[in-house]
Every structure is written in structure tokens, then in C-alpha cells.
C-alpha positions, 0 to 999 in steps of 0.5 A: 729048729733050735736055738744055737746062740751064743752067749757073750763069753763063748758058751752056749745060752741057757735053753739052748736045745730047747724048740722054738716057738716060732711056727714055720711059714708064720714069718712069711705073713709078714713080708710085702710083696713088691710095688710092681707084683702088687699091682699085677696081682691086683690087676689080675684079681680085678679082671678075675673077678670080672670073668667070674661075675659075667654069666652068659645068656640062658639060651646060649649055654652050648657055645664055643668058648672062643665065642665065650672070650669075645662076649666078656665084657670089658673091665674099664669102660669108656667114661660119659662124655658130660665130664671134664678133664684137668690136667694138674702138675703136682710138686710133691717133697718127702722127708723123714720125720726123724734121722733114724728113719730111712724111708723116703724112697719107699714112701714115694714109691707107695704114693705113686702106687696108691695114691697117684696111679689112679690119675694117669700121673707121668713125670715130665722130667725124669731127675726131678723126683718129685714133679709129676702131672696128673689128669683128673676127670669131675663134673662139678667144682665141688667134686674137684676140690674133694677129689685133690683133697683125698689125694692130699689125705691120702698121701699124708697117711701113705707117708704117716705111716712110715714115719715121713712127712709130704709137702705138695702143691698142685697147679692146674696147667696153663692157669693160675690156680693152685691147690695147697 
């Protein structure tokens, strides 16, 4: 590969025929994969790792393998009965932090992955942007607040960390409590 650049004025740069340093492949280390691969890759590497974690019975080594695919246990089981479930509407804006940065579609886009998929979310109505329900599962109070405050934790680094900014404000549905 070699640099073919030219200078201002028409003639070539200084150097011009020498190799780069750059290594091939190195700028593929750099590149996101988008939101929906993302998740495909991590859902199917969550269930790989549940097929290979599974070892049959010792008595059982010489079976057929439809009998192996239907002893596979299941990767999301039921949850327990004794926990409670809320269903929380989330008003959620993103801005830029600066006029120079452009990012507010991406930093939504990552939210609703990392942060908010977790939950079950929907959006109720499709214009609104950034309106969304969600339903958590708790057993305590305690362990209500500390869950809606890593939601609130994480969407603040998802956002920091493309240079925006998020203001929220969760409502339980059908009472009047609020979380800022």
C-alpha cells in the first residue's frame, strides 16, 4: 500500500513511495457492529454457551441426537412467583452536549439496547421518541429504587459517552409515583 497524496500545489508529498505503517486488517478492529447484529451475535453466544455448559447423564452417552436437542435445558427460565411486577412509563430527551456533535439518534438507539431492552420496553406511541413503558420485576422497595437507579446510571454513561446529555423521568402507570 503506498501513499499517493498530493501536496497543495500539485506535486507529490515528500515520502510519497515509501510503505505504510499501517498493518492490513488493523482498521477493522475499530468498527461497531450494528445494534441489531449486536444483539443477534449476543443472543446467539448466550445460547451457545448454554448448549456447551449442559453435560448429559453418564448412563445416557449412546443416544440419539434428537433425544440430546429436546434435553437441552431452556436459557430464560420461568421467574419465581413471590416477585412483583410494575409497569413504569419512561419520558426520556437526549441532547448534544455541544453543537459540533451529532449523536443523539445513536445515543437513543444504544439506550434502548443496553439499557432499556432488559425491561421488556415498548413504545406506546410510535412520533414520540422518547416515550417508552417498561416493566420491572422486584421483591422489595429497596430493590426497586436500586434497579430504576442503574437505569438512570446507565443511560447517563451510554449518553457520556458520545458527548450527549439524557433528562428522564419515570412514572409508575396508573399511580402517582415518580422517580427523577
Amino acid at each position: 500500500m503506498t501513499i499517493e497524496k498530493k501536496a497543495g500545489r500539485g506535486g507529490k508529498r515528500k515520502g510519497a513511495g515509501r510503505k505504510s505503517k499501517w498493518l492490513p486488517g488493523t482498521e477493522l478492529k475499530t468498527m461497531r457492529l450494528p445494534a441489531c447484529l449486536e444483539k443477534e451475535l449476543f443472543d446467539y453466544a448466550q445460547r451457545r454457551i448454554a448448549e456447551l455448559d449442559y453435560q448429559p447423564p453418564a448412563k445416557a452417552q449412546n443416544f440419539s441426537p434428537t433425544i440430546a436437542k429436546s434435553t437441552v435445558p431452556k436459557i430464560n427460565p420461568t421467574p419465581p412467583s413471590n416477585k412483583k411486577t410494575i409497569v413504569v412509563e419512561l419520558s426520556l430527551r437526549v441532547e448534544n452536549n455541544s453543537k459540533f456533535v451529532r449523536r443523539k439518534k445513536k445515543v437513543r438507539n444504544n439506550i434502548e439496547y443496553w439499557c432499556l431492552s432488559h425491561y421488556d420496553y415498548r413504545k406506546p406511541f410510535k412520533e414520540d421518541k422518547g416515550f417508552y413503558e417498561l416493566t420491572i420485576s422486584y421483591e422489595t422497595e429497596d430493590e426497586l429504587e436500586r434497579i430504576i437507579d442503574d437505569i438512570c446510571r446507565e443511560m447517563f454513561i451510554t449518553a457520556d459517552d458520545d458527548f450527549c446529555f439524557v433528562e428522564f423521568t419515570f412514572k409508575e402507570k396508573g399511580a402517582d409515583r415518580y422517580w427523577y
